[in-house]
MIMARKE-241982 format. One record per residue (C-alpha): residue in three letters; x negated, y, z. Coordinates in steps of 0.02 Angstrom, whole numbers, plus 50000, padded with zeros to 5 digits. Layout:
N
ALAXYZ
...
//
This chain:
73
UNK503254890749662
UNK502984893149842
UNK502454911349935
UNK500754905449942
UNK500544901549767
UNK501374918449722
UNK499864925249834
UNK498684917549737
UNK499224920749557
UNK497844926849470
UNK498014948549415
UNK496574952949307
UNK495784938549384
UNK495914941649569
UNK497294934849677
UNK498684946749696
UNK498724947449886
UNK497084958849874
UNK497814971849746
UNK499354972349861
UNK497924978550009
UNK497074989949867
UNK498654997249841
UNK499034997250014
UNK497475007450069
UNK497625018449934
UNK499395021849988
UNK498875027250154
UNK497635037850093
UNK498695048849989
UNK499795050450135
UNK498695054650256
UNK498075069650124
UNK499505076150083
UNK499715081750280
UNK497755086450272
UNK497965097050117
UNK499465104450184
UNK498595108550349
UNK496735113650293
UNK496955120550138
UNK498035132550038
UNK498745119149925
UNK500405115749978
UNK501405100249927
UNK503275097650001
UNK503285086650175
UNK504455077550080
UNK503125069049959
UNK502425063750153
UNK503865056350183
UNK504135045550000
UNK502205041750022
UNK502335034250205
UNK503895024950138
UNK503015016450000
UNK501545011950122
UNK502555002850234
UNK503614992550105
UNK501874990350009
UNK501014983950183
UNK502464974950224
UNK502504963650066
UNK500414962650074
UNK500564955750264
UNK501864943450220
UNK500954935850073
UNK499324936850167
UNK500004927150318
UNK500834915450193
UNK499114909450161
UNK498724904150341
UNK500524898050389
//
């Protein structure tokens, strides 16, 4: 099984290169509003959840860039 196959396996049928970006985004999302939240609001969560959060996005975006270029290379 090559990369770009393991891009295209089927999850739920869709390929899983494009839950890897739907995670992705959503990833980057949550981090960016944990700093907002903290910031604008009185709900406080610990800079370190930033931290974990920005983490996961790049090993998540990472791992969706490689697959995703796998299909063009």
């Amino acid at each position: 099984m090559t990369l770009r196959d393991f891009a295209y396996s089927l999850v739920f049928g869709k390929p899983l290169v494009l839950w890897l970006g739907i995670l992705t985004i959503t990833l980057l999302i949550s981090t960016a509003s944990i700093m907002v939240l903290n910031t604008h609001t009185r709900i406080r969560i610990p800079v370190a959840w930033h931290h974990r959060f920005a983490f996961a996005t790049i090993c998540s975006a990472v791992v969706h860039a490689t697959l995703a270029l796998s299909l063009y290379f």
